[in-house]
C-alpha positions in Angstrom: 242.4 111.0 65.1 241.4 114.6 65.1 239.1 116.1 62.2 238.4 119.9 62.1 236.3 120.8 59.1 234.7 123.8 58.2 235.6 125.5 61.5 234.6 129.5 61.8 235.2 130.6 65.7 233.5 134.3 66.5 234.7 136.8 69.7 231.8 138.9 69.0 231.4 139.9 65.9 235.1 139.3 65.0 235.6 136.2 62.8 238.3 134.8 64.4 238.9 131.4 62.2 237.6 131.3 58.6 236.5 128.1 57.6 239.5 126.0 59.1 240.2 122.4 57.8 243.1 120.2 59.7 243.7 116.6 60.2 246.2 115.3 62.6 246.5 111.2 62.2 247.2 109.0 65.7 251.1 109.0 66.4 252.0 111.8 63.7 253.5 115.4 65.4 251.7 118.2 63.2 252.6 121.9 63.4 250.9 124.9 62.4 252.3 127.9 62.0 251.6 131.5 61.2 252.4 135.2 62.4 251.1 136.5 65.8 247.3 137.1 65.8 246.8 134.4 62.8 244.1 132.6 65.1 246.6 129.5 65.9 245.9 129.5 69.7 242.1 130.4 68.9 242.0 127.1 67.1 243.4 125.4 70.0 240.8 126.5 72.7 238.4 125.7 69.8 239.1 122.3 69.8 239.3 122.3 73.7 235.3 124.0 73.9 236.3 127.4 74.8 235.0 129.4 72.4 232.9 126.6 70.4 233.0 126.8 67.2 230.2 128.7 65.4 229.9 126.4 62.2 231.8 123.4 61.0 232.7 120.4 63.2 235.5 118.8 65.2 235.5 115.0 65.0 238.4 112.6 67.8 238.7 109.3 67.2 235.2 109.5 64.9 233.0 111.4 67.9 232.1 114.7 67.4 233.0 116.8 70.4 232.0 120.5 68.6 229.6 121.0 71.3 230.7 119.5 74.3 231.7 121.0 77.4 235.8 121.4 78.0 236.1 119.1 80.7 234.1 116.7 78.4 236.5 116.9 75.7 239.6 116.3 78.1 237.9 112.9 79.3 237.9 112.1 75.9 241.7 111.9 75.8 242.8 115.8 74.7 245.1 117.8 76.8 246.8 121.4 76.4 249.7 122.9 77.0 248.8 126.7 77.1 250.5 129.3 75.8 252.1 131.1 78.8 252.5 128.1 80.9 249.6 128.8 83.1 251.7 126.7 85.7 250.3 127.4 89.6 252.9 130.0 91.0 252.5 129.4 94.5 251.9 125.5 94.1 254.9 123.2 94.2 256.0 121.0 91.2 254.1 118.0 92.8 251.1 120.0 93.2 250.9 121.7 89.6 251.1 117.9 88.5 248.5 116.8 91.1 245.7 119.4 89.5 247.0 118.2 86.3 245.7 114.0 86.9 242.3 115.0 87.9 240.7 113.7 84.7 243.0 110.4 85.0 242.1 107.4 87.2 243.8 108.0 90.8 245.5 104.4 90.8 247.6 105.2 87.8 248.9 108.5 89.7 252.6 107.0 91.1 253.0 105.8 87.8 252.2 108.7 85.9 254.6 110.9 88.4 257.2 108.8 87.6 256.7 109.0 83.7 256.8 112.8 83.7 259.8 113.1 86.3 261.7 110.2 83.8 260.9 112.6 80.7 261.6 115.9 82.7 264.3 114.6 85.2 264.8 118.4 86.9 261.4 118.6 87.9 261.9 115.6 89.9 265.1 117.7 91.6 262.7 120.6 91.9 259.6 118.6 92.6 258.3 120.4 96.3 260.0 123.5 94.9 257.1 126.2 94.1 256.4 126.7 90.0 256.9 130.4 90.4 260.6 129.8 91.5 261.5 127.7 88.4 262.9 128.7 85.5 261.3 129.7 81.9 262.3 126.2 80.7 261.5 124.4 83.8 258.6 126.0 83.8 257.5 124.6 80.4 258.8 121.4 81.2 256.4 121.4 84.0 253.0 122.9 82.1 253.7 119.6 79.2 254.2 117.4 81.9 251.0 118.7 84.1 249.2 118.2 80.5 250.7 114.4 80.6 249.4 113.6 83.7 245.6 113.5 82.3 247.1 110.3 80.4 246.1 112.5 77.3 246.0 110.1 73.2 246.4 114.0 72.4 248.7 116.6 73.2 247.7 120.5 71.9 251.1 122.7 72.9 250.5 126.3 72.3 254.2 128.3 71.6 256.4 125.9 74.4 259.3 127.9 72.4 257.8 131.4 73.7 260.4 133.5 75.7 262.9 130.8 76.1 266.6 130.9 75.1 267.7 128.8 72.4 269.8 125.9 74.0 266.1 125.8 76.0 264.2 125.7 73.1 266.4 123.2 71.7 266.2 120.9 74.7 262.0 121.6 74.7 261.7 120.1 71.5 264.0 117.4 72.4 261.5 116.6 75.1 258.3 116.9 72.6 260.1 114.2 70.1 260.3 112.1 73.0 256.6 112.4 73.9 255.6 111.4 70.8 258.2 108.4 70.4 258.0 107.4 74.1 255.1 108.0 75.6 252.8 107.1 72.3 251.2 110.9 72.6 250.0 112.2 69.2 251.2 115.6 69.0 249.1 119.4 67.5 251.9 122.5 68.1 251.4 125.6 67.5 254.7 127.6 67.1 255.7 131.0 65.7 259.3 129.2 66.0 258.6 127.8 62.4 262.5 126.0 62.3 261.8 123.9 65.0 258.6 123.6 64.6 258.8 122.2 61.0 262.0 120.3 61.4 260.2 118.1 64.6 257.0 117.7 62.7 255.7 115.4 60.3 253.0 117.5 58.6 252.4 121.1 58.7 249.9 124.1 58.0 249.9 127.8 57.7 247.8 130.0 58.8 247.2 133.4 58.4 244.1 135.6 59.1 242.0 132.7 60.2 242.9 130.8 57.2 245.0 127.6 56.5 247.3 128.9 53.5 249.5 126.0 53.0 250.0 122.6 53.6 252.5 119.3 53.4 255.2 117.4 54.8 257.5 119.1 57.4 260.4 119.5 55.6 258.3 120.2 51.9 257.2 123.4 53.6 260.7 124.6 55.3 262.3 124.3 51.7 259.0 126.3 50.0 260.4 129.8 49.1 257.3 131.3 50.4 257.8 130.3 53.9 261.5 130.5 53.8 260.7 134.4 53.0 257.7 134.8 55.6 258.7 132.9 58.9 262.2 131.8 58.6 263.9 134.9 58.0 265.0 134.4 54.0 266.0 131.2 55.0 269.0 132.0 57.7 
């Protein structure tokens, strides 16, 4: 489904990604992983247009979308999550989800409101509440939901873990499972929470300076010593 090959990403003259090479397959949940500054969320708005990509390509569903615009790209049938939430403060849930459908056709809208509040009942409880008001988790809940409502074939989530307390974090990646299962949504995290991360996933990569390090199955790489050392605390 998605196809990133060769893929260097400049801010300037910093090389921000090195030569990047990642496929996710339709209906698999991949995860990369890597320490803070690896270049993980650069490779996300890569793959969203913003920066392009210096040299290399980025191929979904066999077009290559390396140079188009980011609101072509979403057409195409990609969505982000992004990291911070980004939600509308001063919007209500309904709205935030609203902004969120503008690339999907407006008679599918009802529908589509009632698919996100049936995966995220509480944001149908809080749904003229303004997104400022909600919670960390709710929050979340609402930016993956806002990214649903595009009727995305791909989801790109960028750290939904970030600042949230575990029994949240837990109940995030509950949710994500269910996007996948549910909803048919093929799934690209990026997570500095590599447990989760690599338990929920079927394949994933590390990065580190710009670099993939590592590959393989989910639970190949939470057993690898290496990572066990590097990202999930000697294994505890």
């Amino acid at each position: 489904m998605l196809t990133i090959s060769g893929v260097h990403t400049f801010y300037g003259q910093i090389e921000a990604l090195r030569g990047v090479d990642i496929n996710v397959e339709e209906g698999e949940i991949v995860t990369l992983i890597g320490a803070n500054g690896a270049g993980k969320s650069t490779l996300l708005m890569t793959i969203c247009g913003n920066p392009q990509a210096s040299h290399g390509s980025i191929s979904f569903q066999g077009q290559d979308i390396t140079r188009l615009p980011t609101y072509q790209i979403v057409r195409q049938g990609i969505a982000q999550s992004p990291e911070g939430r980004r939600i509308f403060p001063h919007m209500t849930v309904l709205e935030n989800l609203q902004l969120g459908a503008t690339a999907a056709p407006e008679e599918h809208f009802e529908d589509d409101v009632d698919r996100v509040f049936s995966l995220f009942p509480v944001l149908k409880e809080r749904s003229d509440q303004r997104g400022g008001t909600l919670s960390g988790g709710e929050q979340q809940m609402l930016a993956i939901g806002r990214a649903l409502m595009s009727r995305p074939k791909l989801l790109l989530l960028d750290e939904p873990s970030l600042g949230l307390a575990p029994k949240l974090v837990k109940e995030v990646f509950q949710r994500i499972r269910r996007v996948n299962q549910e909803e048919k949504v093929t799934v690209f995290l990026v997570e500095q929470n590599a447990y989760h991360a690599l338990r929920l996933a079927d394949r994933g990569y590390v990065m580190a300076n710009g670099r993939i390090l590592m590959t393989g199955t989910g639970q190949e790489l939470l057993a690898d010593e290496q990572i066990r050392s590097a990202y999930l605390e000697g294994g505890h």
